[in-house]
N, C-alpha and C positions, 0 to 999 in steps of 0.2 A: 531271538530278539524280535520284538515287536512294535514297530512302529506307534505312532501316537493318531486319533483317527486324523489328521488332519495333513499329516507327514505327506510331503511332494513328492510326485512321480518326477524319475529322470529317466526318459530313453534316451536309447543308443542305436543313432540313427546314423545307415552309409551304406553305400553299392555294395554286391554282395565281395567277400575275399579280404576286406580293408583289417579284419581283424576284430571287432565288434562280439564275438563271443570270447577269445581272448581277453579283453578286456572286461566284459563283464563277469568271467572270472576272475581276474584279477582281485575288482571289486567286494566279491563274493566272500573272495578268499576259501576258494576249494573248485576244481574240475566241475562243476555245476551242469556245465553246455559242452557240447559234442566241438572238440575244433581241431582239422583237420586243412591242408593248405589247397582246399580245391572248392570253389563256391557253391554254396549251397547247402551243404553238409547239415545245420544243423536241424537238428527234426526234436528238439527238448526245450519249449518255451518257458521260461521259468524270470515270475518278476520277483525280486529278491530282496530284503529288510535290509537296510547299511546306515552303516554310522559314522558320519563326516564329520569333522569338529564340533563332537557333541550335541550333533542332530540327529538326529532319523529321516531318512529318507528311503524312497520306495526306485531300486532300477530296475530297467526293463529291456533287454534283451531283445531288438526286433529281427536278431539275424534270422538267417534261414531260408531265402530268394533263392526259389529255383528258375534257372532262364527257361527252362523245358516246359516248366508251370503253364502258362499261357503264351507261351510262341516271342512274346517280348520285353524285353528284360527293363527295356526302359518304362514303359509303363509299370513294371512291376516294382523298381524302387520309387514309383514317385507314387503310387499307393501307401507302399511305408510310409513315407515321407508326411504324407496329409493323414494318417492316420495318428502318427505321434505328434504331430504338430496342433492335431486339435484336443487329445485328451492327456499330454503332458505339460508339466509346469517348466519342463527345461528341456534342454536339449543337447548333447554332446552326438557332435558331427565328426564320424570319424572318416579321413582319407588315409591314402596309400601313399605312404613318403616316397617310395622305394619308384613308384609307377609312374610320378606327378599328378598334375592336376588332369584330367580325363574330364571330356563333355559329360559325363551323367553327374560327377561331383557338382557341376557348374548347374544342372537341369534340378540335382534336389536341392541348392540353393535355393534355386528363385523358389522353391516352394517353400520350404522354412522359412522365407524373409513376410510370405502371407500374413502371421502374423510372428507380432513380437514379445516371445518367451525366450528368456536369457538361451544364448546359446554359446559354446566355447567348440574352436572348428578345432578335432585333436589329430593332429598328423601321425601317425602311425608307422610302425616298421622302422623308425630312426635309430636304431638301435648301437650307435657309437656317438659319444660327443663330438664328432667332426661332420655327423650328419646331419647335425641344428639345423643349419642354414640351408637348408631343402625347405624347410617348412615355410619360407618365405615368400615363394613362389604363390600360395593357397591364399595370403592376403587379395589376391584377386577377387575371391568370391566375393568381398565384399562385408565378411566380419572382421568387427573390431576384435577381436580374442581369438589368435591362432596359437596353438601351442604345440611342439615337438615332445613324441612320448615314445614308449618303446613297453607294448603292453606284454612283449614277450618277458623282458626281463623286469618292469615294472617303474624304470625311469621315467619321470615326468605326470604318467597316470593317477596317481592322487592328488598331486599339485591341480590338476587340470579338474579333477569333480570337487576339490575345495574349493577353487575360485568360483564355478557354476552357481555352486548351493551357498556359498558367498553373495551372491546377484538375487534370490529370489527373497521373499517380503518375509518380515519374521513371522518364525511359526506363532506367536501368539494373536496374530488378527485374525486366524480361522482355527483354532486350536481348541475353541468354545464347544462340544459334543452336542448335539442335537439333545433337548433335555423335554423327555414325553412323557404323561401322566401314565398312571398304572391302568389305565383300560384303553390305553393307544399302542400299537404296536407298531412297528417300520421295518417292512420290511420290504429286500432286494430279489428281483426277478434276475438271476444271472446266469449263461448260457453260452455255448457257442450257437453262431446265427443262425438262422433259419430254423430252429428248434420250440418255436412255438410263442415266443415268450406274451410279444405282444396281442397273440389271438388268446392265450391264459388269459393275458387280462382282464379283455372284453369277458370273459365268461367269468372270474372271478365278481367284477364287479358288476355284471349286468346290464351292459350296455356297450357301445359301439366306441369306448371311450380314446383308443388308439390305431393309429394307420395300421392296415393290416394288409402282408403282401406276401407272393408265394416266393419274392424277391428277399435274398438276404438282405440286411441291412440299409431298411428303411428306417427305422429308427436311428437318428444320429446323437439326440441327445437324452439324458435320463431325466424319466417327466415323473413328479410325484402327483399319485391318484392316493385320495383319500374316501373308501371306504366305509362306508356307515355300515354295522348292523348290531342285534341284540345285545351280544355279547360284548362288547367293543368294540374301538376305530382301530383300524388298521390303514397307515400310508405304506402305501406300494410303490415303489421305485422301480419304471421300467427301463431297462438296459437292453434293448434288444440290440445284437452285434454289429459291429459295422463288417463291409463287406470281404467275403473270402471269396477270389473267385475262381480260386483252381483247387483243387485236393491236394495238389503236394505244395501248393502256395500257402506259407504260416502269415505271412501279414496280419489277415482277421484273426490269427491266435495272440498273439503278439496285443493287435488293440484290443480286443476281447476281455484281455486283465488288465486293460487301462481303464477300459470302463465298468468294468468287476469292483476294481478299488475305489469309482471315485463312487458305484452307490452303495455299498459297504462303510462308507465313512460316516454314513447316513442313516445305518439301517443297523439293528438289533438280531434278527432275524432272516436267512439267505435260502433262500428256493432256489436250489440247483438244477435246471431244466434241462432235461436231457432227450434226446429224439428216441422214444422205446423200438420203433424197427431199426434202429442201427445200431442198440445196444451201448454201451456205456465205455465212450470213448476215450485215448488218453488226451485232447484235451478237456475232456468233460472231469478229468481226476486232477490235470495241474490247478481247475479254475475250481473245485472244493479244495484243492490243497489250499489256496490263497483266501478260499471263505474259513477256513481252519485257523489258519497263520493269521487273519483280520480279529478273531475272536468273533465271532459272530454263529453261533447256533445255528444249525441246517438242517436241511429236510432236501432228498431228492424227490423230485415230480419228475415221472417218466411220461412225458408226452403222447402224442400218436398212438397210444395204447389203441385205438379203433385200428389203425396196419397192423397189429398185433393180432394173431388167432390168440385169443383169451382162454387160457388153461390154467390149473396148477403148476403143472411143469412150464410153462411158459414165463410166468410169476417166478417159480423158483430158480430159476435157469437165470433172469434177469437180475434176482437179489445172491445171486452169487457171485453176480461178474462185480457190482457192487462192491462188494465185502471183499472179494479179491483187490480189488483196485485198488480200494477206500481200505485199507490195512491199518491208516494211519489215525479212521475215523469210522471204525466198521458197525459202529453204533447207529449211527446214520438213517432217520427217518426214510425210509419207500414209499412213496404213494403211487401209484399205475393212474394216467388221466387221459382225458381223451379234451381239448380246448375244443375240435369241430363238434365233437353229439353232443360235449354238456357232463360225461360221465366219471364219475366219481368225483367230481369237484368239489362235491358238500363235506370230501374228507380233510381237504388243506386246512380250514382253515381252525379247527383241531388241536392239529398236527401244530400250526403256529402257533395259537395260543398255547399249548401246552411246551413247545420248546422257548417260548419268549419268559414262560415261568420258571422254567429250569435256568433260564442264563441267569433271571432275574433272583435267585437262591441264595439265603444268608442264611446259613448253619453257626447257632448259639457253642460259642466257645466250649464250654462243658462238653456238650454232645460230638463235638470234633478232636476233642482230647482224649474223650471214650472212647471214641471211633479208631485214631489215633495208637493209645494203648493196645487195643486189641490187635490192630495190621501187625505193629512189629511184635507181639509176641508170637503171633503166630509164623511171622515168619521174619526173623531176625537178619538186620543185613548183612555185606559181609565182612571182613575185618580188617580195619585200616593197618595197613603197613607202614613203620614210621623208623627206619635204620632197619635192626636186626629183629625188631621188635613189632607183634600185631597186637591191636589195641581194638575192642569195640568199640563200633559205632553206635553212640547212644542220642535217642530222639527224646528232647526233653517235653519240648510242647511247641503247640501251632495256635495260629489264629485267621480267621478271612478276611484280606485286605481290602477284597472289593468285589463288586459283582459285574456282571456282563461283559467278559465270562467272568465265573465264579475262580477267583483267585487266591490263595492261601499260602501261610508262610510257617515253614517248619524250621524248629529251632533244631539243630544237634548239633554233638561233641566234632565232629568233624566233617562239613559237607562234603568236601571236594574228596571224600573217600567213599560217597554215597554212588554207588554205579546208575548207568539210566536206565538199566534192566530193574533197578529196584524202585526209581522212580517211578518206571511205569507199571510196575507193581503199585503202588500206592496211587497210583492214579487211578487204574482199575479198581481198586480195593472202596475206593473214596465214589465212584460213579454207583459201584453195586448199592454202598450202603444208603447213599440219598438220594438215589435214583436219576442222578447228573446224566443225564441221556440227551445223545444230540447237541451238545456245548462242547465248546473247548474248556478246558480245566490246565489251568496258570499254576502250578507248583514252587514255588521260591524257597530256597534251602538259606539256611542261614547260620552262624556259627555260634554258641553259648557256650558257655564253659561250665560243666556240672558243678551240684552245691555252692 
């Protein structure tokens, strides 16, 4: 499922242990985050597509607070805290029923009340109806919307993200898509921090156009730069991350795809920037999974390529960890760049225009029905099973619904017998023959009935 570009972020925001990966499994609806009963545990940041009374919405997972991170645990939730509080539309504050109300509950209060984005406080761990009346205690903080949930077994937890996404403005007053001529392109500079993004810029567009620091997370908000050159305009959305400030502290992972999504809503076209001496990390692979899942064509820029000894083997060592990583997207433009000498930067922008064509792709029905024909003969799927009886599966015909990404809709006698190994068969089959390289590709199955 994919969200709409416009669809709200909800994190899920609370001291470490309250349950918050829990819960956003829940959500998920599958094991998604590491949750184990001892703080800190999780190490898999993942913002995830969900569907609330016939909306889409975007959650986001800030667990992950390690106290060992930087020596103080309290400054460390109240970083989360200001970090969802400035790039989320909502907020669910989860406490520990079982614990009570605790000073750090009360210290990321007063930061969430900074400013006002619907929030709903979800007591957590209540896990018996005679435990309700715990949650009463937490009207203290000072919100209007306390709710008792029990994310273990799943009581209360949707009640509490319906009312949330109940509160915030309807999706049609920004649900309008950014709408740019055929020689303008938009595209998002997105990255974990300190990976270059804003010194790219300056070298992209030639000038000293953004703060530039050897400090993470100087950039707080996403500035669009608009690029003049021969070929076309290009706007540039920069995202540089906000601050991490320990290695095993996820916080800046956590915001990182909050501000991943909101220039992505924005942008055609996503430059995955990655730091080339530190090689190609896993949150550098959750923040393309989420430019994949946006629909938005990528291209990786591997940065600092000058800390790099420049070789073959150094290049190909580099576009392996890539392709390992990126499995999901192994298609994936490389570029090697250096922002400090200037070097190889004449190659991006290439690289984007040629994948802003690709997303931009309408294949003539005819030629997609030939295309079509020939996948499944050659290689036929497999056989629906329907009682005692297997029955093929026949693909009658397809059409493209839309572009950016290039989306298409296949008719056959039986989808839900279609496996996703054959899926992804024809996804592959559909990239080779129109050279869909670098986009995500939308497949929609659909059901007809022969003759």
């Amino acid at each position: 499922m994919t969200p709409d570009p416009s669809a709200p972020i909800v994190a899920i925001v609370g001291r470490p242990n309250v349950g918050k990966s829990t819960l956003f499994n829940r959500f998920a609806g599958r094991r998604r985050a590491l949750v184990e009963d001892r703080p800190g545990l999780t190490r898999d940041r993942i913002a995830e597509p969900v569907e609330v009374a016939g909306r889409r919405i975007w959650v986001i997972d800030t667990a992950g607070l390690d106290d060992d991170a930087s020596g103080d645990l309290q400054s460390a939730v109240q970083r989360q805290a200001r970090a969802a509080v400035e790039e989320a539309d909502a907020v669910l504050f989860v406490v520990d029923g079982r614990s009570g109300l605790l000073p750090d509950d009360e210290e990321i209060a007063r930061t969430l009340r900074r400013r006002p984005v619907p929030l709903v406080v979800v007591v957590n761990k209540l896990d018996a109806p005679r435990q309700a009346d715990r949650a009463a205690e937490f009207h203290r903080l000072g919100f209007e919307r306390v709710r008792p949930v029990s994310a273990e077994h799943g009581a209360g937890a949707w009640d509490a993200l319906e009312e949330l996404v109940s509160l915030l403005p309807a999706s049609s007053e920004s649900a309008e898509p950014v709408r740019t001529s055929e020689d303008e392109v938009r595209v998002a500079l997105v990255g974990r921090p300190n990976v270059g993004k804003s010194s790219l810029l300056n070298r992209l567009a030639g000038a000293e156009l953004s703060v530039v620091s050897a400090e993470a997370g100087t950039t707080r908000d996403a500035v669009d730069t608009r690029i003049e050159r021969e070929e076309g305009t290009y706007v540039v959305v920069d995202t540089a991350g906000l601050r991490r400030p320990g290695r095993r502290d996820r916080v800046g992972e956590a915001a990182s795809a909050m501000v991943a999504l909101r220039a992505m809503e924005r942008a055609e076209v996503a430059l995955v920037v990655v730091d080339a001496s530190e090689g190609f990390t896993d949150q550098d692979t959750h923040l393309a999974g989420l430019v994949r899942r946006q629909g938005c064509a990528a291209a990786v820029l591997a940065n600092k390529w000058d800390l790099v000894k420049d070789s073959p083997e150094a290049r190909a060592a580099l576009r392996d960890s890539v392709e390992r990583r990126l499995r999901f997207a192994s298609d994936t433009p490389l570029v090697t760049v250096s922002a400090k000498t200037g070097a190889r930067i004449g190659r991006v922008w290439p690289v984007v225009r040629q994948l802003a064509k690709v997303a931009r792709t309408r294949i003539p029905t005819a030629e997609l029905n030939r295309w079509l024909q020939e996948a499944v003969t050659a290689h036929e799927p497999a056989m629906a099973q329907r009682g005692p009886r297997k029955r093929p599966v026949r693909f009658l015909y397809g059409t493209q619904v839309s572009t950016r990404p290039p989306t298409f809709t296949l008719f056959c006698s039986d989808p839900k017998a279609v496996k996703d190994t054959y899926r992804r068969y024809l996804e592959n089959r559909l990239r080779e023959r129109f050279g869909l390289v670098g986009t995500p590709i939308r497949i929609l199955l659909r059901g007809r009935r022969e003759g």
